[in-house]
N, C-alpha and C positions, 0 to 999 in steps of 0.2 A: 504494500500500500504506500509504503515511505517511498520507495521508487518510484511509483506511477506518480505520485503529486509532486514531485522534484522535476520529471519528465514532463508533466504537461508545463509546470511554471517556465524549465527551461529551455522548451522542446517547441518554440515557438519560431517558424523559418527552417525547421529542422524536420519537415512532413516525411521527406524523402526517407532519411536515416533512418526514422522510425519505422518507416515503411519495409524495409529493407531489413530491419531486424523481425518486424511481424511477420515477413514472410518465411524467416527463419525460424521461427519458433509454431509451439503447437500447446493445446492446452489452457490454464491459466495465464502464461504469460501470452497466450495470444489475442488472450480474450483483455487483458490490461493493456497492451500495445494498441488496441482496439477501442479501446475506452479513454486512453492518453489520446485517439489522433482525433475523435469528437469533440475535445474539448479542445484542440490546438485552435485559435482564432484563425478564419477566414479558411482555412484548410477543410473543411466537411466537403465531403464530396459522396453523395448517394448512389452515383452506380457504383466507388468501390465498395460500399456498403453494403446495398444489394447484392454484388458479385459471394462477398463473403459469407454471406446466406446461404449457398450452397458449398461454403469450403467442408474437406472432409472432416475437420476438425470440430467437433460437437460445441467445443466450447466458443469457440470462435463466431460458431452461427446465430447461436444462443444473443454472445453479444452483438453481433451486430443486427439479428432480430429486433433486440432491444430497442435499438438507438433506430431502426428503421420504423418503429412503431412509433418514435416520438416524432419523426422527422414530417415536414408536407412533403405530402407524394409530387412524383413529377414524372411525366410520361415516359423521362428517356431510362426508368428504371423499372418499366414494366417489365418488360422482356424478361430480364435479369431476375425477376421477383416469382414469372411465372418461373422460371426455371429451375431454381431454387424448388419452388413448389415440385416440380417433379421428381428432384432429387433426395428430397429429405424426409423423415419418419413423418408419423401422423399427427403429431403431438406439435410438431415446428409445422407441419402443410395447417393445423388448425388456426398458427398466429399469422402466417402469410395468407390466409385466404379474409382473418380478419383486413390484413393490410389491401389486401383488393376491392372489398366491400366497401371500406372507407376511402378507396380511390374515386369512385367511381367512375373508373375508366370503362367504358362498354365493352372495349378490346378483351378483357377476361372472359365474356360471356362465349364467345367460339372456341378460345383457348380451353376453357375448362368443358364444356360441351363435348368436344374434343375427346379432352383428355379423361373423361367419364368411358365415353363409347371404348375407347380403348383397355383400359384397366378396370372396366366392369366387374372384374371377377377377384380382380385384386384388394379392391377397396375394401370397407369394412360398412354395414349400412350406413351407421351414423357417421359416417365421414362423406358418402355419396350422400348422402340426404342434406349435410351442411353445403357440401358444395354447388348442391341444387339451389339453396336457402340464396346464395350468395349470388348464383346467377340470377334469379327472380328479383332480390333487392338491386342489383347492378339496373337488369330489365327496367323497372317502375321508375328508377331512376332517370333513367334514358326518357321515359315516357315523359314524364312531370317536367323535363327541361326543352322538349320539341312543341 
């Protein structure tokens, strides 16, 4: 913890490095190298963020889950978020599909559509039935603003 707040106070113009260590690291410390570059001023940057969502590293995803649930959405990190979605347990696909439902990007509704028809048998009900949940509120969405 003494590290991470040493690092963010001095780790200002220093994105790169830090960057460059996170990529090195896995775990805890990637999940603090992670939580150090949200707080670096002017440096957030949401598709790395998004990208991280799908790193293999649990803890990593976890954090930058986090920080992507506080962050405003922005279209150029859709892509990256459904992806994520594809590649992660059911437990992180239930906080990324929050984060799509509060996008309200309409672009999810084919994507997950989609990717329903395909992994039918894979899914588990209550996780097709939330992502049903979320296409329908995307949909009304869509409608209430045409």
């Amino acid at each position: 913890m003494l590290t991470r707040q040493l690092m963010e106070h001095y780790g200002s113009g220093r994105f790169d490095w830090i960057r460059e260590r996170y990529e090195q690291s896995h775990g805890d410390v990637a999940s603090d190298l992670l939580r150090v570059m949200s707080r670096l001023p002017g440096e957030r940057n949401e598709v790395f963020f998004a990208l991280q969502a799908s790193n293999p590293d649990t803890a990593a995803q976890d954090e930058a889950l986090h920080h992507l649930e506080k962050m405003p959405y922005s279209g150029a990190i859709g892509r990256w978020l459904f992806d994520a979605y594809r590649k992660t347990d059911e437990t992180r696909r239930a906080r990324l599909l929050a984060i799509m439902e509060r996008s309200k990007d309409h672009r999810f509704v084919d994507l997950l559509a989609e990717m329903l028809q395909e992994r039918a048998e894979e899914l588990s009900l209550s996780e097709a039935a939330a992502a049903g949940r979320v296409m329908r509120r995307l949909l009304i969405a869509i409608l209430l603003l045409a």
